[in-house]
C-alpha positions as CSV (number, residue, x, y, z in Angstrom):
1,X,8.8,-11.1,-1.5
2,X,9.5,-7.4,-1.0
3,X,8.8,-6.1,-4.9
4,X,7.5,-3.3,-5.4
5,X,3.9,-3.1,-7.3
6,X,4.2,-2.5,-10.4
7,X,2.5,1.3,-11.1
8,X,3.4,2.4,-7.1
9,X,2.8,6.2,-7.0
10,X,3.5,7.9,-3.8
11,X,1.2,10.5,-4.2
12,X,-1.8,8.4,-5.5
13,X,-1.1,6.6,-1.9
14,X,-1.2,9.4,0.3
15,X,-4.1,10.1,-0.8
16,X,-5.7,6.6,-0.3
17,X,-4.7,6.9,3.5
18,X,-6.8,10.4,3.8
19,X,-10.0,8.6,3.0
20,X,-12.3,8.1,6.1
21,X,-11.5,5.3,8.3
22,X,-13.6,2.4,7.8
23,X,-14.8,0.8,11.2
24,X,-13.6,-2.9,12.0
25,X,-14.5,-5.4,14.8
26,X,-12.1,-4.5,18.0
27,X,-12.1,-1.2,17.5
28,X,-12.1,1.0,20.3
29,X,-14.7,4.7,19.3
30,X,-15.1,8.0,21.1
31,X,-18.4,9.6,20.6
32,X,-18.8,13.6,21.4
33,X,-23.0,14.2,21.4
34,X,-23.8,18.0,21.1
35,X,-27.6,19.5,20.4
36,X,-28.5,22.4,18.1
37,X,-26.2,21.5,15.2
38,X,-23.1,21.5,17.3
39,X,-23.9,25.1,18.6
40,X,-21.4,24.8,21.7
41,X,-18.4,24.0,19.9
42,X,-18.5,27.0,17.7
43,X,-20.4,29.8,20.3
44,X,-18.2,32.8,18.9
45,X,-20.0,35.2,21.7
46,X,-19.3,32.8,24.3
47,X,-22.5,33.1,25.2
48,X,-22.9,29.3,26.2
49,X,-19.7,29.4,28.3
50,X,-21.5,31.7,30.3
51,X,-24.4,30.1,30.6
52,X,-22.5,27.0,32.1
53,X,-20.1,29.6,34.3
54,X,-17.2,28.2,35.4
55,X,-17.7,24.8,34.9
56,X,-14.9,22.5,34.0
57,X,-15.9,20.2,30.8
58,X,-12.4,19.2,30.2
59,X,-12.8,16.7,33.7
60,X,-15.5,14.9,32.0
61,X,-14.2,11.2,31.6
62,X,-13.4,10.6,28.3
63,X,-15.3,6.7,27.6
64,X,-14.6,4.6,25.2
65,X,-16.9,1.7,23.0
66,X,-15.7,-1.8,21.8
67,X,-16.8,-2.6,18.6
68,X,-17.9,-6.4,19.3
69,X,-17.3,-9.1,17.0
70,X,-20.2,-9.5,15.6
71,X,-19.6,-5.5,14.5
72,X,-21.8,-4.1,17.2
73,X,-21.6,-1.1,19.4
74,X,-23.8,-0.7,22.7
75,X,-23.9,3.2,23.3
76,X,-25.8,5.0,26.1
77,X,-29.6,5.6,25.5
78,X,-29.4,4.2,21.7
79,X,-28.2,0.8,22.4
80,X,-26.5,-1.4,20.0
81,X,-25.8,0.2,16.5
82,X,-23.4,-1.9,14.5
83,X,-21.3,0.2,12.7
84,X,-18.9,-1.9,11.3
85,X,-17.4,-1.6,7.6
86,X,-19.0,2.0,7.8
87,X,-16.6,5.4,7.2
88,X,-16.8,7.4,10.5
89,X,-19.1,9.9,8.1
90,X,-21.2,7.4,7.6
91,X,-21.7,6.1,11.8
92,X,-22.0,9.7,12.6
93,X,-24.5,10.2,10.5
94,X,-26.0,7.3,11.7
95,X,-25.7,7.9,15.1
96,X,-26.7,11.5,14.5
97,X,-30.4,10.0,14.1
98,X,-30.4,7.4,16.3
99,X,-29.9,10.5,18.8
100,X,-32.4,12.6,17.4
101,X,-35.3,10.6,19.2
102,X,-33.4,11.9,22.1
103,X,-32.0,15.5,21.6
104,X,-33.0,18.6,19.5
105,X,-30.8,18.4,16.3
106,X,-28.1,16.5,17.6
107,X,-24.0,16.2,15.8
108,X,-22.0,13.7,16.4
109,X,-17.9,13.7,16.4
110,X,-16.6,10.0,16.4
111,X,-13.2,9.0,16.8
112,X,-11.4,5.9,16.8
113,X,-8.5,5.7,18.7
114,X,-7.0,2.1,18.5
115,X,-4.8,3.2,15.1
116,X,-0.9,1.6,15.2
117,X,1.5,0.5,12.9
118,X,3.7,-1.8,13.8
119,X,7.7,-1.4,13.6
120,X,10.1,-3.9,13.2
121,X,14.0,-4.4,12.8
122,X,16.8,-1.9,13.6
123,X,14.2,-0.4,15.9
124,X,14.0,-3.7,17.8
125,X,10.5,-3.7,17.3
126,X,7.6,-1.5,18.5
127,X,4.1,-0.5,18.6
128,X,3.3,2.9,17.8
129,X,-0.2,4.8,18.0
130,X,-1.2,6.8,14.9
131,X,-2.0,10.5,16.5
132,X,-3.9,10.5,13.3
133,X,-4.9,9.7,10.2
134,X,-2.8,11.6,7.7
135,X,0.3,10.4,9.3
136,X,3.4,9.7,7.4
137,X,6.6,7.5,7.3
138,X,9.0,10.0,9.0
139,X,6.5,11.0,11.7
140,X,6.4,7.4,12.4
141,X,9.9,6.2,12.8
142,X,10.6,10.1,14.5
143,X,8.3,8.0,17.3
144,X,10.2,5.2,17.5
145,X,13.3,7.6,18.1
146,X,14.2,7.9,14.3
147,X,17.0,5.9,12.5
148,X,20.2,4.6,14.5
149,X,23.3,3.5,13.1
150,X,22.0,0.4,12.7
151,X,19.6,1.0,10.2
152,X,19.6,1.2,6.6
153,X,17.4,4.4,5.4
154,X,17.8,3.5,1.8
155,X,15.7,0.4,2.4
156,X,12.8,0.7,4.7
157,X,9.9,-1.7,3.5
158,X,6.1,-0.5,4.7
159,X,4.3,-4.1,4.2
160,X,0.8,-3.4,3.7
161,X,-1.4,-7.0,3.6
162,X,0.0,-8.4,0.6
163,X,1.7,-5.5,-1.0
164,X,5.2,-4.2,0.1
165,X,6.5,-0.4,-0.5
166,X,10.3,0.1,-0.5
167,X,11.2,3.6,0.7
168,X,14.5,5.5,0.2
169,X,14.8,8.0,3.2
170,X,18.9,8.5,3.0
171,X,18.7,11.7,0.6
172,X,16.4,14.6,0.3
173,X,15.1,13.4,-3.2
174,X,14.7,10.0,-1.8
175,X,12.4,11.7,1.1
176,X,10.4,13.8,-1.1
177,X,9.6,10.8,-3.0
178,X,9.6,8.3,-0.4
179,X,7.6,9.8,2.5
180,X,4.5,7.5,1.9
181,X,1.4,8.0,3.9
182,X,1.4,5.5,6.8
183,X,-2.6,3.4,7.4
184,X,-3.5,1.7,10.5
185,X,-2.3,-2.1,10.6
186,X,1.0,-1.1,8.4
187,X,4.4,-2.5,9.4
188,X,7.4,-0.8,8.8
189,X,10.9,-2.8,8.4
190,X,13.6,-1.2,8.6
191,X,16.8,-2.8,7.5
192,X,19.9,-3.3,10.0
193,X,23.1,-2.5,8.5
194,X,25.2,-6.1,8.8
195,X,28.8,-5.6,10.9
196,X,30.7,-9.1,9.9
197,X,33.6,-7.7,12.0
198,X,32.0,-6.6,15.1
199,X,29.4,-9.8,15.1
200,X,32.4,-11.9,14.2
201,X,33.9,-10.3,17.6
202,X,31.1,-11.0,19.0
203,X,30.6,-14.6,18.6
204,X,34.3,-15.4,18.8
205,X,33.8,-13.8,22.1
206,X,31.7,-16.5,23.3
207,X,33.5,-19.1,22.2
208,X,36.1,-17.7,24.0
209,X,34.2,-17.5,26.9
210,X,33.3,-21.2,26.8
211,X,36.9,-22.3,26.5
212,X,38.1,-20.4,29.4
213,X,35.2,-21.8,31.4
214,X,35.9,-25.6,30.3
215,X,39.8,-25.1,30.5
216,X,39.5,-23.5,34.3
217,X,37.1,-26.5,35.1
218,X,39.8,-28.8,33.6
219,X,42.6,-27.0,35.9
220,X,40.3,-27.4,39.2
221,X,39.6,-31.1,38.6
222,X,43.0,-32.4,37.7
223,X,44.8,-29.7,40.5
């Protein structure tokens, strides 16, 4: 169940996670719309700061767009584009001209901003967002408050659909080697270190607990 595939290289998969993003259904996008090639984000004279004075751009609401299930996104002026199973190179591009009809040379910036991986195990389980897309393993579990002494860094298992990647974080080789580029949908196990003694404890615990319950019952009824 948790093999290894046969050929794995780290590097080769780091370098699989860079690729674009392709859009699915359920998605949440962010869409920046700027005219003249994207003019205002670079001005380098600031002479389009001044032309706005001292407006403030950052209170602009930031919105957000489903993509529906049938793939589609309704944005503002252009409607319903459907975008899914595109790279985000590919919508802006897309959107780029759907905007033109609109705006003088428009550039798009999309982002989607739904990414998580799923942690499970000594962590206890947790969600965490990927800040983005060239995250890695560490920078992952350093989110979810890193490794306890509970956990087991030589086995750490990153199940990908049907493949699963065993990582070895508990030496510096085994981190140089190990630190596999994290996609969005991954879930991380991490292994709990087993205590027979302190769960034995623990269970004889209850037990004990019962007996003292059922033995002070006993007392009160037959008193």
């Amino acid at each position: 169940m948790f093999k290894v595939p046969e050929g794995y290289n780290v590097k080769q998969q780091a370098e699989a996670a860079e690729r674009n993003y392709i859009i699915q259904k359920n998605d949440y996008l962010q869409i920046d719309v700027y005219t003249n090639k994207g003019e205002r984000i670079i001005d380098p004279d600031l002479e389009l700061s001044q032309d706005i004075g001292n407006q403030n751009l950052s209170s602009k609401p930031v919105e957000t767009y489903l993509v529906d299930i049938n793939g589609v996104v309704k944005f503002p002026m252009i409607g319903e584009i459907r975008l899914e199973g595109l790279g985000i190179r590919q919508a802006e591009e897309i959107l780029q001209k759907s905007y033109s009809a609109f705006y003088r040379d428009p550039y798009v910036i999309l982002r989607y901003i739904n990414k998580r991986v799923i942690i499970l195990g000594a962590t206890e389980g947790q969600v965490i967002p990927l800040a983005n897309e060239n995250m890695h393993l560490v920078e992952v579990l350093a989110l979810a408050k890193g490794l306890n002494n509970y956990a087991k860094a030589q086995n750490i298992r990153v199940l990908r659909g049907d493949d699963v990647f065993v990582a070895d974080l508990s030496t510096i080789e085994g981190y140089l080697k190990n630190n596999i580029a994290i996609e969005p949908g991954d879930i991380v196990y991490v292994e709990p270190v087993r205590r027979p003694v302190s769960e034995g404890l623990r269970d004889y615990g209850i037990i004990f607990s019962i007996l003292t319950s059922l033995t002070t019952l006993v007392i009160v009824l037959f008193k």
